[in-house]
Each structure stands twice: as structure tokens, then as C-alpha cells.
C-alpha positions in Angstrom: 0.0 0.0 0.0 3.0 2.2 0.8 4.0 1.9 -2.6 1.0 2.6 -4.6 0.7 5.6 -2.4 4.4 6.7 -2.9 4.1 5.8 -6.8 0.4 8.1 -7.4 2.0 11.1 -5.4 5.3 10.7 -7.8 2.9 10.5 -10.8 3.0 13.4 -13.2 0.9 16.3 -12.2 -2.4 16.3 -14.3 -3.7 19.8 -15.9 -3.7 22.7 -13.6 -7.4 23.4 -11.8 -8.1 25.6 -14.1 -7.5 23.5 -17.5 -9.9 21.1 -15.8 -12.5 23.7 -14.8 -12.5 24.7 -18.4 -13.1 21.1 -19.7 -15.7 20.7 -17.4 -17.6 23.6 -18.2 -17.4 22.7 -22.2 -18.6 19.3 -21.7 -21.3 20.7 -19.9 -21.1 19.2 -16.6 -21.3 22.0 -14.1 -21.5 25.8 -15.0 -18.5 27.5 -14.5 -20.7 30.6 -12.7 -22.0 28.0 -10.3 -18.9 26.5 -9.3 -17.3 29.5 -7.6 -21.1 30.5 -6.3 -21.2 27.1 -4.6 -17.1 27.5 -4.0 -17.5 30.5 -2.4 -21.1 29.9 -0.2 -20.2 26.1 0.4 -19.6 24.8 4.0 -16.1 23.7 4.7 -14.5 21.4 2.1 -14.6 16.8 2.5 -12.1 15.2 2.0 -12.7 15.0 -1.1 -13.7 17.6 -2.2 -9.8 18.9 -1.3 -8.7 16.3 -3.3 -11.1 16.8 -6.3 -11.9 20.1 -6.9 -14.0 19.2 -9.9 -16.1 17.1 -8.2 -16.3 19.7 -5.6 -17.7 22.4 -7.8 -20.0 19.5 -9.8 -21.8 18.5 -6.5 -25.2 19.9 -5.7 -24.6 23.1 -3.3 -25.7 21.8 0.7 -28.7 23.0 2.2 -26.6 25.3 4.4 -25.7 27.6 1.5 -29.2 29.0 1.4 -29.7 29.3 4.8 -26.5 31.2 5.6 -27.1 32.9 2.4 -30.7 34.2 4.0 -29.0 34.4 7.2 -26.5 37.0 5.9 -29.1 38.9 3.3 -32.0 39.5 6.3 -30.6 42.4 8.0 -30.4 44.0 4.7 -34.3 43.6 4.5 -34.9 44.6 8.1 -34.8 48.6 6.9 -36.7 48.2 4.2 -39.6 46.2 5.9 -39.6 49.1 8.9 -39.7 51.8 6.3 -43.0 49.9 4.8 -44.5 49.8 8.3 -43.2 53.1 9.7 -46.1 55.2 7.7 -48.4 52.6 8.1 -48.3 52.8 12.1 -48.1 56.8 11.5 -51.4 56.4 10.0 -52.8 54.7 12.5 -52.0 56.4 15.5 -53.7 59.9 16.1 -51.7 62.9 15.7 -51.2 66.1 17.7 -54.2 67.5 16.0 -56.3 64.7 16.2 -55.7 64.2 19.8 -56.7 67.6 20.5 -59.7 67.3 18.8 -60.7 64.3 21.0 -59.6 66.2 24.1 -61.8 69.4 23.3 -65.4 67.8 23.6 -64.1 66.3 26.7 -62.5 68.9 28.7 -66.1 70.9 27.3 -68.2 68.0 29.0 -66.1 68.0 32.6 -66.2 71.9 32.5 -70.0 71.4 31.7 -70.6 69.0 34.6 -67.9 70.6 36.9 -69.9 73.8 36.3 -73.5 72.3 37.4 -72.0 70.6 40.4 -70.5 73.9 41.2 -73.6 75.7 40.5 -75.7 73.0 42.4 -73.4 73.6 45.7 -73.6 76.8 45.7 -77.2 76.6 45.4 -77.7 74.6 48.3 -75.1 76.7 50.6 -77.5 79.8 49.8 -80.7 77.4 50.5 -79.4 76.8 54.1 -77.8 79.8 54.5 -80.9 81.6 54.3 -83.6 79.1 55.7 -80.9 79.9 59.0 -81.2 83.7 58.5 -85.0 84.3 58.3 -84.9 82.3 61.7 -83.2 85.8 63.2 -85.5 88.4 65.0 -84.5 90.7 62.7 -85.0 88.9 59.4 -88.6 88.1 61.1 -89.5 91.4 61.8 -88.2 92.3 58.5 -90.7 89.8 56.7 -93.7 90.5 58.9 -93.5 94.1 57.9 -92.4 93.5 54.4 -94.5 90.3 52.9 -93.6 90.4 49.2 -96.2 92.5 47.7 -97.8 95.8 47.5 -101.1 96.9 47.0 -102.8 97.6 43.4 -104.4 101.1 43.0 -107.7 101.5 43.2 -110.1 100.3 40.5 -107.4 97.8 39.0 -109.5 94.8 37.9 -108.9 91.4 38.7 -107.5 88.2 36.0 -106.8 88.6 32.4 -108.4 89.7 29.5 -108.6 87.4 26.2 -106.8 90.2 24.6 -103.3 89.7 28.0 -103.6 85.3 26.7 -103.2 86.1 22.8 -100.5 88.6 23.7 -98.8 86.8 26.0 -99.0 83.4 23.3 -97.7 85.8 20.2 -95.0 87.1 22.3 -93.8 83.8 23.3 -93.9 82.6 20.0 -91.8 85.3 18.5 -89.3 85.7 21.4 -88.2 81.9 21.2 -87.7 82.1 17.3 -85.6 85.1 17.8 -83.4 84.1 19.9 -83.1 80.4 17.8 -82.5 82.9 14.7 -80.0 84.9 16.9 -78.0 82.5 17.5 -77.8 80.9 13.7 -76.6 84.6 12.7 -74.1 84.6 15.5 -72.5 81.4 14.6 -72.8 80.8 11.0 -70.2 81.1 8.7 -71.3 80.5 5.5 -75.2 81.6 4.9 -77.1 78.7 3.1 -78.7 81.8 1.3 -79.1 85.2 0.4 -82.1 88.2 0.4 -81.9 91.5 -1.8 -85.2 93.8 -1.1 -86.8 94.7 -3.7 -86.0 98.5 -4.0 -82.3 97.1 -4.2 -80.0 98.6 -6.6 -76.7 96.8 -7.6 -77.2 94.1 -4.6 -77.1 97.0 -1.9 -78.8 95.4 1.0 -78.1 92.1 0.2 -78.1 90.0 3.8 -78.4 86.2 4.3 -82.0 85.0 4.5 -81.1 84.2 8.2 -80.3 87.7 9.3 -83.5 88.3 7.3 -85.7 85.5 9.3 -84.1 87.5 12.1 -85.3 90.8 11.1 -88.6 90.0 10.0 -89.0 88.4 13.6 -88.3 91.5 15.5 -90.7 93.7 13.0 -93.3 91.3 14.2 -92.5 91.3 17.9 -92.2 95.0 17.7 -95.8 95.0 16.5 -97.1 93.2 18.8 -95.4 95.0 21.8 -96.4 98.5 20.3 -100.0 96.6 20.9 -99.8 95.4 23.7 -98.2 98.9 25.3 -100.9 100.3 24.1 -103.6 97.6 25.3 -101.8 98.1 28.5 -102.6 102.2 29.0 -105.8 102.2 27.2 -107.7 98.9 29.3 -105.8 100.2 33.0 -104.2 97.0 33.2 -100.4 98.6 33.5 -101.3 99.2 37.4 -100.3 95.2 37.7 -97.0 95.9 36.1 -95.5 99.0 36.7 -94.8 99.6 40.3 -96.6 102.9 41.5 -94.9 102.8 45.7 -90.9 102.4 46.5 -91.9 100.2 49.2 -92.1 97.6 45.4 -88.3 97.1 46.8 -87.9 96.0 50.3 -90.8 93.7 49.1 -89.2 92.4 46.1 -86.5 91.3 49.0 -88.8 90.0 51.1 -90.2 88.0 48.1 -87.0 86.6 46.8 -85.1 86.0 50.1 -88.7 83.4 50.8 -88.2 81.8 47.3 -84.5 81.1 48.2 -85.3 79.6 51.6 -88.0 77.4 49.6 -90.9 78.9 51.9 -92.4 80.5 49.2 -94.6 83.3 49.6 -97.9 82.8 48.9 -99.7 84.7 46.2 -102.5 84.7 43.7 -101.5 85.6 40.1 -105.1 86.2 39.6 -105.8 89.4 41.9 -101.6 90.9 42.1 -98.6 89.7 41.8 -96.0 89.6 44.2 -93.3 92.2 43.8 -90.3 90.7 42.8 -92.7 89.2 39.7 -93.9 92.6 38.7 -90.4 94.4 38.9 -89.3 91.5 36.4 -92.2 91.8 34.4 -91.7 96.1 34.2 -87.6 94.9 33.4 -88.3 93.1 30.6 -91.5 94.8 29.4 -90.2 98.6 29.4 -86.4 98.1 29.6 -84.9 94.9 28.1 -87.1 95.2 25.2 -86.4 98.9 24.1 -82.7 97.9 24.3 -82.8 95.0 22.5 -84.8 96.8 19.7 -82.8 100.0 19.5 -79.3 97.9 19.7 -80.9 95.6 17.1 -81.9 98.4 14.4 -78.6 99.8 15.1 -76.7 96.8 13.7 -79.7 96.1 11.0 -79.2 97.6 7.3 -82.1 99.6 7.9 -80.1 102.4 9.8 -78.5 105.3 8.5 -74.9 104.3 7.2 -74.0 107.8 6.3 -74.9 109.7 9.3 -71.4 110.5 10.8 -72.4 112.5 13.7 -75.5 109.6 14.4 -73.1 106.8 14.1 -70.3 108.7 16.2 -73.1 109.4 19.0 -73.4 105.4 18.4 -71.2 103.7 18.0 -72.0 99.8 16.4 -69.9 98.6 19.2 -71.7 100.1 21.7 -74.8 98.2 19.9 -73.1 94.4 19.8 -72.0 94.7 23.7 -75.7 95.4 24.6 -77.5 93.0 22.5 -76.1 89.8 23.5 -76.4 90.6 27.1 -80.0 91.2 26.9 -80.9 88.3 24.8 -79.2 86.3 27.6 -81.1 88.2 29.7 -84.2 86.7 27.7 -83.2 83.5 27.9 -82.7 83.1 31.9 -86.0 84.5 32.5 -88.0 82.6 30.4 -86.4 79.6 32.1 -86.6 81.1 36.0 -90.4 82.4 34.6 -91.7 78.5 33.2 -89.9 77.6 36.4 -91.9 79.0 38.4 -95.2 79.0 36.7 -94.6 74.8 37.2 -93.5 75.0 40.8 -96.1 77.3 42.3 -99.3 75.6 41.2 -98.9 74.4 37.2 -102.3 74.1 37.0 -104.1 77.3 38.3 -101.0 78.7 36.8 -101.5 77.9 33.4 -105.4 78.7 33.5 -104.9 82.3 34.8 -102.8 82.8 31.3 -104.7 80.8 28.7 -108.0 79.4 30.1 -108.7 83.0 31.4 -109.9 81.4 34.7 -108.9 81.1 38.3 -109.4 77.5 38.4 -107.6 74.1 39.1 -108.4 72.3 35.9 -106.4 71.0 33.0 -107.9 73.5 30.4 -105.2 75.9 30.6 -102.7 72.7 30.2 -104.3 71.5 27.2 -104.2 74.8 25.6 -100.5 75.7 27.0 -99.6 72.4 25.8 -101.0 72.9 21.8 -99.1 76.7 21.8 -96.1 74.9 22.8 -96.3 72.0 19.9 -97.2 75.3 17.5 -93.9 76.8 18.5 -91.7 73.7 18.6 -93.3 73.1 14.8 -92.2 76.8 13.9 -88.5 75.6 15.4 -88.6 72.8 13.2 -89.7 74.4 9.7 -87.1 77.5 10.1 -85.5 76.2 7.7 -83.7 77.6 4.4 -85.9 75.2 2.3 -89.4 76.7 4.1 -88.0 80.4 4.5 -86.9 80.7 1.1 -90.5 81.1 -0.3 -91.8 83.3 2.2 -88.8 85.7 1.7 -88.9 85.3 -2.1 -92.9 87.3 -1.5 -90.5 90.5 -0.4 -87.4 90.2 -2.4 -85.2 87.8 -4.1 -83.3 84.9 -2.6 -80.2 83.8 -4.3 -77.5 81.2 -3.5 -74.5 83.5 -3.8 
């Protein structure tokens, strides 16, 4: 054995490796590409495969070629797989803006409910508060000599006349549609339509039709407060109204300090009211109305643009800081007012105002409860579809 192994290493040496690779890539054997692919991927070399190196590179590459091969290509696929998910997860998740928007409704809810709970504490400290004060001698004597209401003048007649129920119904009516239509001017920002009057001359005058549903509203209510003003004079009927004594004040205390303790004074709507009632009524009646009106016409197209010395006497500033306030104004006593009306007898309440009788029955429900459906009808059909025809009959109505 010693001598066949002595006599092949002393054998001539064949053709060089690569006169051999050449041959076997001619003869089609193995590709010369995918010898030095496999050569260069391939695990550590057999036996012999050192001893044949064209066997070597005509062998089938190992199954460990591929997976190193994978092994060493996957990081360079990493990047380019997180740069496909990065915008995806970007997407996905809410942004600055987005997450403010979320916030905003609610931090408005907690400051809502924050607010009541504040409102309702404070409500019951003053409750307490004053159900311990009217127990002083003072407050007592103060009550006894004071009870909440003055005496009418002489001759002043007793209930209300059909003429008080319609007026009272027309004025509710209007006031809640103006303030709805307030509010839509105040907040809109782009009008679903427009109104030109008919005298209009190159689109001077041109508002949106719901500064004109606005308008038309406080013609109407102005009508019917001229009417009833002068109802009010003419029939003797102011004498409930307008206070005619200063001792209207210290009873308008008395009155309100006994609603706040919840011992509520007691009254009949019917014959007087009590005094803190008719100083509110004589607020909004002769004050709170003329301002709203004259702050209203001053920021209306009907007044004067070219009067300089009007318009520098007053000033449309001076006009938007007061009309707000008093349709708030509006607002909380229609709520305190329906409040009340509820809380003190519903009722006999209701049947002094539209049964025109001082009576516990439900006619004065019934009818309360039909002028409240009309109204909450005329809330519904406000709308630029429904006004759009009525303002056409006094102008024209346009899109743009």
C-alpha cells in the first residue's frame, strides 16, 4: 500500500485546476458561474472535495448555503420592511391634531358638569344659609312688615283679559324664534342663502335670509309690543305691572329672600302679583325690550350708514355689547319664569294665562300644551328650504 501511495504522489501532475474547470464547463457538466457561487457559499471542504476540486464544484450546493445565504441577506431587508411599516403605524395612531380634537369635547363635558356641580353647591349653601337667616328676630320682623307684595291702585281689575292670553302666546312665540335665529346669525359662517329687497339697486342690502328671518322676527314682535303697550294704557291693566310705591323694593327682597329659603310666599297671580314678579315683568316689558330693539336696528341695514355724527353718537360697538347681554337676559328668565309657573301651582298657573280662569283644571294645560307643539313646529320648519319662499314674496333669494 506504501507503494501505490508513494508511486500516485510521484505520478505526473495532471492539468492545472483551471484547464480542468474549463473542460468541465465545455462538456457541460457543471457551469463555470455555479462553481465559484457554490465555492464560495459552500460549507467547509470533504475530504474530497480537497482532493477533487471538480467534483467539488460539480456537486449539488448543501442546504446550508441557502440558509447562511438568508442568514447574511435579512438584516439587509430589516430597513426596508420598517420603512414599509413606519407610515403605516403613523397612519394609525392619532396625531397632535387629532388628539386635540378628542380632548376638546371632553374637557367641554367636565367643565359642563364641573360647572352644574359647582352651580348646584352653591345653590344649596344659599338654601341653608338663608332658611338659618329668616330664623333671626330681625329677618322676622323684617318679613312680617315687608310680605312680598304691595297693594294695586284702586279700581285695577282682577285676572286677564282674552286680549293679555293672545299677547302673551304671540310674544312667546316670537321671542323663542328670535333668539333660535339669533343664535344661527351669531355662529354661522357660510349663509345657506341670500335676500336683496326689492328697492335694491346693484345688490345694496343684500343679507343672508337668516339675518332676514331675524329681522322679519323683530318687526313682528315689535308690532305686537307696540299693541300690547298700548292695550296696556288704554284697558288700566299697567297698574299690575308697573310699580306705582318704593316700598315695590324691600318687598321684592322679602319675596326673593322666601323663594330662596324654599318657603315661598304665597300669592294669587289672579288678583296681584307679588313684587319681585312685577319688577321682572316692568324689566323686561319697558327696559330689556327697548334695548334690544334699539341695539338691534342699530346693527340692521335699515339704519342710516352715512350719518357721521348719528353713528359717532353710536357707536356699532356700543350696539353688539348690549345686545347679546340682553338676549341672555331673555333667555334666563324665560327659564326662571316656566320655572316658576310649574313650581307654584302648574295648574291654576297655566289657567290664569290661557284658560282665562282662576281654576284648578287641566284647560289651561291643554291649551299651554297645543301653543307649545305650534312653536316647537315653527322651530322645526325655520329652515332655508321653508323660508326661502316666504322671503322670495318681499325680495329675491339667491344662492350667492
Amino acid at each position: 500500500v506504501a507503494g501505490q501511495e508513494n508511486r500516485r504522489h510521484d505520478a505526473p501532475a495532471g492539468p492545472d485546476l483551471d484547464t480542468r474547470l474549463k473542460a468541465a464547463g465545455r462538456s457541460g457538466r457543471v457551469e463555470p458561474e455555479t462553481a465559484v457561487v457554490v465555492a464560495s457559499d459552500a460549507a467547509p471542504e470533504s475530504p474530497v472535495a480537497a482532493e477533487n476540486p471538480v467534483v467539488a464544484a460539480s456537486q449539488p450546493a448543501s442546504s446550508e448555503a441557502p440558509r447562511k445565504h438568508a442568514e447574511v441577506s435579512a438584516p439587509e431587508e430589516a430597513p426596508a420592511q420598517q420603512e414599509t411599516e413606519a407610515p403605516a403605524r403613523a397612519a394609525m395612531e392619532p396625531g397632535p391634531a387629532e388628539e386635540a380634537k378628542a380632548r376638546k369635547p371632553r374637557s367641554r363635558t367636565t367643565k359642563l358638569l364641573l360647572g352644574a356641580l359647582g352651580l348646584l353647591v352653591v345653590a344649596l349653601a344659599a338654601v341653608f344659609f338663608t332658611r338659618w337667616l329668616v330664623t333671626l328676630g330681625f329677618m322676622q320682623d323684617f318679613l312680617q312688615a315687608y310680605p312680598g307684595e304691595t297693594p294695586l291702585p284702586a279700581g285695577t281689575e282682577q285676572g286677564f283679559p282674552a286680549w293679555v292670553q293672545w299677547q302673551h302666546f304671540f310674544n312667546f312665540f316670537l321671542i323663542v324664534l328670535i333668539i333660535r335665529s339669533g343664535l344661527q346669525v351669531r355662529s354661522q359662517t357660510r349663509p345657506p342663502g341670500y335676500w336683496t329687497p326689492r328697492w335694491s339697486k346693484g345688490g345694496d342690502g343684500k343679507i343672508s335670509i337668516n339675518l332676514w328671518f331675524h329681522q322679519a322676527l323683530d318687526i313682528l314682535w315689535l308690532l305686537n309690543g307696540v299693541v300690547f303697550v298700548v292695550l296696556l294704557f288704554v284697558t288700566g291693566h299697567w297698574a299690575r305691572l308697573v310699580p306705582t310705591t318704593w316700598e315695590v323694593f324691600p318687598n321684592a327682597l322679602s319675596a326673593f329672600i322666601q323663594y330662596v329659603s324654599l318657603d315661598w310666599p304665597t300669592e294669587n297671580g289672579w288678583v296681584n302679583y307679588n313684587s319681585l314678579q312685577m319688577l321682572a315683568y316692568f324689566v323686561t316689558i319697558f327696559i330689556a325690550a327697548p334695548l334690544a330693539a334699539i341695539s338691534g336696528a342699530r346693527m340692521s341695514g335699515i339704519w342710516p350708514k352715512d350719518a357721521k355724527a348719528l353713528n359717532r353718537a353710536y357707536p356699532l360697538e356700543w350696539a353688539r355689547a348690549v345686545h347679546f347681554p340682553v338676549m341672555l337676559y331673555f333667555v334666563v328668565f324665560i327659564i326662571g319664569h316656566v320655572a316658576l309657573v310649574f313650581a307654584t301651582g302648574a295648574l291654576r298657573n297655566l289657567n290664569h294665562m290661557y284658560g282665562g280662569q282662576d281654576a284648578v283644571n287641566w284647560a289651561g294645560f291643554w291649551i299651554f300644551l297645543v301653543s307649545l307643539l305650534l312653536v316647537i313646529g315653527a322651530w322645526i320648519a325655520a329652515r332655508p328650504i321653508v323660508l326661502a319662499p316666504v322671503a322670495g314674496l318681499f325680495g329675491k333669494v339667491s344662492s350667492r
